[in-house]
C-alpha positions in Angstrom: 96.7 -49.8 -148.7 99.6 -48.3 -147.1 99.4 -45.0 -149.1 95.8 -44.9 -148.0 96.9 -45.2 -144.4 99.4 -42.9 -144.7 97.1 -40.6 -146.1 94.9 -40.5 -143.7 97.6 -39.6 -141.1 98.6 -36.9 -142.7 95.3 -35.8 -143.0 94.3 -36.4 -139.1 97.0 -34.0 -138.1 96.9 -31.6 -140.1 92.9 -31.3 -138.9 94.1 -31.7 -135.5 96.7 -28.6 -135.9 94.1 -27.0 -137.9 91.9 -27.2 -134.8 94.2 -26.3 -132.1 95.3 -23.6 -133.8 91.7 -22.1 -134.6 90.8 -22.6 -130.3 94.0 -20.7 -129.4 92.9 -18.0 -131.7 89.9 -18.0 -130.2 87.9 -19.4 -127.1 90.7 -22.2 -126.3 92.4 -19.0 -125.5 89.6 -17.3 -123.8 89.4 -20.4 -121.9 93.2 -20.1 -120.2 92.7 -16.2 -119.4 89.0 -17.6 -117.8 91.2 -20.3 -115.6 93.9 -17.8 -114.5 91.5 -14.7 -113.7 89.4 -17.4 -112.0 92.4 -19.0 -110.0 93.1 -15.1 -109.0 89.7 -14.4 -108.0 89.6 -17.7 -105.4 92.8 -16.6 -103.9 91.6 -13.1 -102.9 90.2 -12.2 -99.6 86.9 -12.4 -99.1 83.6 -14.4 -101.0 83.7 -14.1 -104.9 80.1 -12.7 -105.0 82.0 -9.7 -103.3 84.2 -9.5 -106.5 82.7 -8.1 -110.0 83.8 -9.6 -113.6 82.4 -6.7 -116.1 81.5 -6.9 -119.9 81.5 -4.3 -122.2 83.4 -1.8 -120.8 84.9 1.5 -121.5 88.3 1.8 -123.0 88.8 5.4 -122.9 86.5 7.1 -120.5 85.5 10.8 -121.5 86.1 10.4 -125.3 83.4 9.0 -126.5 84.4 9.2 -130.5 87.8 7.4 -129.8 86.0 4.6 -127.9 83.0 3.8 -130.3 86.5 3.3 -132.5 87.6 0.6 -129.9 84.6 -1.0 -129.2 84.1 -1.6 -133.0 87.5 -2.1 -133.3 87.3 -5.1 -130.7 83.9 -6.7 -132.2 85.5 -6.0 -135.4 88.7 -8.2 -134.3 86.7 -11.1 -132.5 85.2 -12.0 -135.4 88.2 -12.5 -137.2 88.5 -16.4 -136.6 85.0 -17.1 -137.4 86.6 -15.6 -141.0 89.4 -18.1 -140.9 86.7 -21.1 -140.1 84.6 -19.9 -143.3 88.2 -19.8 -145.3 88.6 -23.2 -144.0 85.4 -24.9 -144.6 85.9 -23.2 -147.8 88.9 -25.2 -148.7 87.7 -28.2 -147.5 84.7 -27.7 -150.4 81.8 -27.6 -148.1 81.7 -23.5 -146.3 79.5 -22.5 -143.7 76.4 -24.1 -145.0 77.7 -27.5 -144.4 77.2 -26.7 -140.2 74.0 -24.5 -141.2 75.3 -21.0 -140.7 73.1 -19.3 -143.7 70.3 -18.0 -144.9 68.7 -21.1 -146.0 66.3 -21.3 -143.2 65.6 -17.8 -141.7 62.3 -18.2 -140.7 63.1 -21.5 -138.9 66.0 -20.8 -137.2 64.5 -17.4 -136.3 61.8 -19.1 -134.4 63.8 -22.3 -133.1 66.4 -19.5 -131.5 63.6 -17.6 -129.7 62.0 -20.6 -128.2 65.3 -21.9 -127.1 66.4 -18.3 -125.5 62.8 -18.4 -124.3 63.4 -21.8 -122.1 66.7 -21.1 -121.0 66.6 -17.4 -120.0 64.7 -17.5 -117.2 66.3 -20.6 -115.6 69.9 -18.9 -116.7 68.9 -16.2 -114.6 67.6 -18.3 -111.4 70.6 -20.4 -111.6 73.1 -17.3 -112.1 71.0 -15.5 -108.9 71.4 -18.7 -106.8 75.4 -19.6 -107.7 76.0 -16.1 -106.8 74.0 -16.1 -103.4 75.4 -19.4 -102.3 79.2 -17.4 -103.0 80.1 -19.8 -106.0 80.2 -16.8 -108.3 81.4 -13.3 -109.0 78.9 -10.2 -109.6 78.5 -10.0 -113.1 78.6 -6.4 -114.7 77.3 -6.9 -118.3 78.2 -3.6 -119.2 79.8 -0.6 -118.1 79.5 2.0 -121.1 79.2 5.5 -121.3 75.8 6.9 -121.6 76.3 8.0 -125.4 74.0 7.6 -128.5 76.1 4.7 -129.5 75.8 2.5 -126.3 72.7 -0.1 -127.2 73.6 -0.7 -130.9 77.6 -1.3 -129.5 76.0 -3.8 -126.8 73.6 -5.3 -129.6 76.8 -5.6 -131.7 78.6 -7.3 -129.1 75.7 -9.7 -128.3 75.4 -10.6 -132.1 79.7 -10.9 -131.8 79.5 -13.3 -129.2 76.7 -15.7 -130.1 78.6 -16.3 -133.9 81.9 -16.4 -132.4 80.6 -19.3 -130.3 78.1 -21.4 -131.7 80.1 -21.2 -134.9 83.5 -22.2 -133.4 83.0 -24.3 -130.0 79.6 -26.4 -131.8 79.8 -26.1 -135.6 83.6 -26.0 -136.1 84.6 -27.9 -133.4 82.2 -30.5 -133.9 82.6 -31.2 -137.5 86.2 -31.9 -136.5 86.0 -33.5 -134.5 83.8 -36.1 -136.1 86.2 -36.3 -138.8 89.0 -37.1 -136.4 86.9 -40.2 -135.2 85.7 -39.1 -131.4 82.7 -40.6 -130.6 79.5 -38.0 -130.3 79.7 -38.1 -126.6 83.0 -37.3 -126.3 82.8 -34.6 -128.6 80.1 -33.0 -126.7 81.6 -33.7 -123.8 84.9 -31.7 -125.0 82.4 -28.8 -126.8 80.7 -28.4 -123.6 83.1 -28.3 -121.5 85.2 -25.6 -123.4 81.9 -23.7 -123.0 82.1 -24.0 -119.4 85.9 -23.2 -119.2 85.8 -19.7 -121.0 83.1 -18.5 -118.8 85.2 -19.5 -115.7 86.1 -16.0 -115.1 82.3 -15.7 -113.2 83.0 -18.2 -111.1 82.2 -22.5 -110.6 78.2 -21.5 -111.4 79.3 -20.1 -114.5 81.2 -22.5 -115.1 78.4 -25.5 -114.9 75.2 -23.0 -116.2 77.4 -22.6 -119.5 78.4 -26.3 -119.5 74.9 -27.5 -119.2 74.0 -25.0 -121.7 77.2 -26.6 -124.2 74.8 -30.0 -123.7 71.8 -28.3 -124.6 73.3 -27.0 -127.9 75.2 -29.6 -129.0 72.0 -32.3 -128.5 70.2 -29.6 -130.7 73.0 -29.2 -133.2 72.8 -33.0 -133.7 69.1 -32.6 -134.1 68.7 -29.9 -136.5 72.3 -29.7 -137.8 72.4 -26.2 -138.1 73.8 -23.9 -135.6 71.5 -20.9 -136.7 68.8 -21.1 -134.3 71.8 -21.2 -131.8 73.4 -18.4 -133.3 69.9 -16.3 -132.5 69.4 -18.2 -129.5 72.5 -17.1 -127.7 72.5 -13.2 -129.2 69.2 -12.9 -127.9 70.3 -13.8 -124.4 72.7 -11.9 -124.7 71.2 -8.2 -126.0 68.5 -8.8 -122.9 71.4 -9.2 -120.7 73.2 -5.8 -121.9 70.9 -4.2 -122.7 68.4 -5.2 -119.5 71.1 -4.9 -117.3 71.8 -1.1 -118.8 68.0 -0.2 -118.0 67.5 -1.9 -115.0 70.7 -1.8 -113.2 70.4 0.1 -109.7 66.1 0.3 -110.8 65.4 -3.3 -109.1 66.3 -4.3 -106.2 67.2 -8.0 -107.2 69.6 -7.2 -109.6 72.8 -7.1 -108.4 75.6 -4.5 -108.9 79.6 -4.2 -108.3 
């Protein structure tokens, strides 16, 4: 009995290092750079919906080859500890089908992701509008590319990026570890959605609480359907309208607002 105890320590920290070290890879550190360019934007002058946090931006303006290189480059690299979550699942004998990131249900998750980017896009964007008017949120810039052949499939990419970095990690990952560690399920969506909230800090408190009350959403739909597909499609197509609407309408409309 006290082998099997010991065991089981041993195995509960190495899960817990395991897990610590996969979030500071990834969106645990995202969620430190969020707090600090947060903590800088309160501290300027002036109202943060006077300041701008952009997405998708150039990194060397004028050469267009050289920075399709970096943006892949950078989409390339971000994806790199979703590889080291597959490797891991691997190991453990289960792999990514055991938190329902595969092809075993295309056609479901395909149309549970559209209806749940249909329900949440529109209130997204009321919510975003309104933290931003009431001065609890920075202008967000969702891209700021060159206008070159490569700029919508580079935003698609990046939108497909984000949505498996994310669903995968902070509800699929995290989760499953969580669970294994022993936390209750409302602790571990409390700690899922509020890493979700924290790495989107840099936009300010409403992007802060949209994203966190978006965490509850997916987790209570995780539990559901145990697969984090449809939340994989879900958040990519949010995303793409949000580049790539942003990119066509930006400076068109007059309620969109620009830095």
């Amino acid at each position: 009995m006290a082998e099997t105890s010991l065991h089981d320590g041993v195995r509960r920290r190495i899960l817990t290092q395991e897990t610590i070290l996969v979030l500071a890879l990834s969106l645990g550190a995202s969620a430190v750079s969020a707090l600090i360019s947060f903590i800088g934007s309160v501290t300027r002058p002036g109202g943060l919906k006077d300041q701008a946090a952009t997405l998708n931006t150039s990194y060397a303006p004028g050469r267009p080859w050289l920075d399709l290189a970096w943006q892949l480059f950078g989409i390339a690299t971000a994806l790199v500890p979703v590889a080291l979550v597959a490797h891991l699942l691997l190991r453990e004998g289960a792999g990514m089908r055991a938190i329902g990131f595969d092809f075993a249900r295309p056609f479901s998750d395909l149309g549970r992701g559209v209806l749940i980017a249909a329900g949440i896009g529109s209130t997204g964007l009321a919510l975003y509008l309104g933290a931003r008017a009431g001065g609890f949120n920075l202008t967000v810039v969702p891209e700021n590319l060159p206008d070159v052949w490569w700029k919508f499939p580079v935003l698609i990419a990046s939108a497909l990026q984000n949505s498996i970095v994310e669903e995968v990690i902070v509800v699929g990952y995290l989760l499953r570890r969580l669970d294994q560690l022993g936390w209750s399920p409302w602790a571990a969506l409390a700690a899922s959605s509020v890493l979700r909230g924290s790495y989107h800090l840099y936009q300010g408190i409403g992007g802060f609480l949209g994203n966190m009350a978006m965490g509850v959403v997916f987790v209570l739909l995780y539990r559901r359907w145990g697969r984090v597909g449809p939340l994989v499609v879900a958040h990519a197509l949010l995303d793409i309208v949000a580049f790539v609407g942003y990119a066509l309408l930006a400076g068109e409309v007059s309620w969109l607002p620009t830095a």
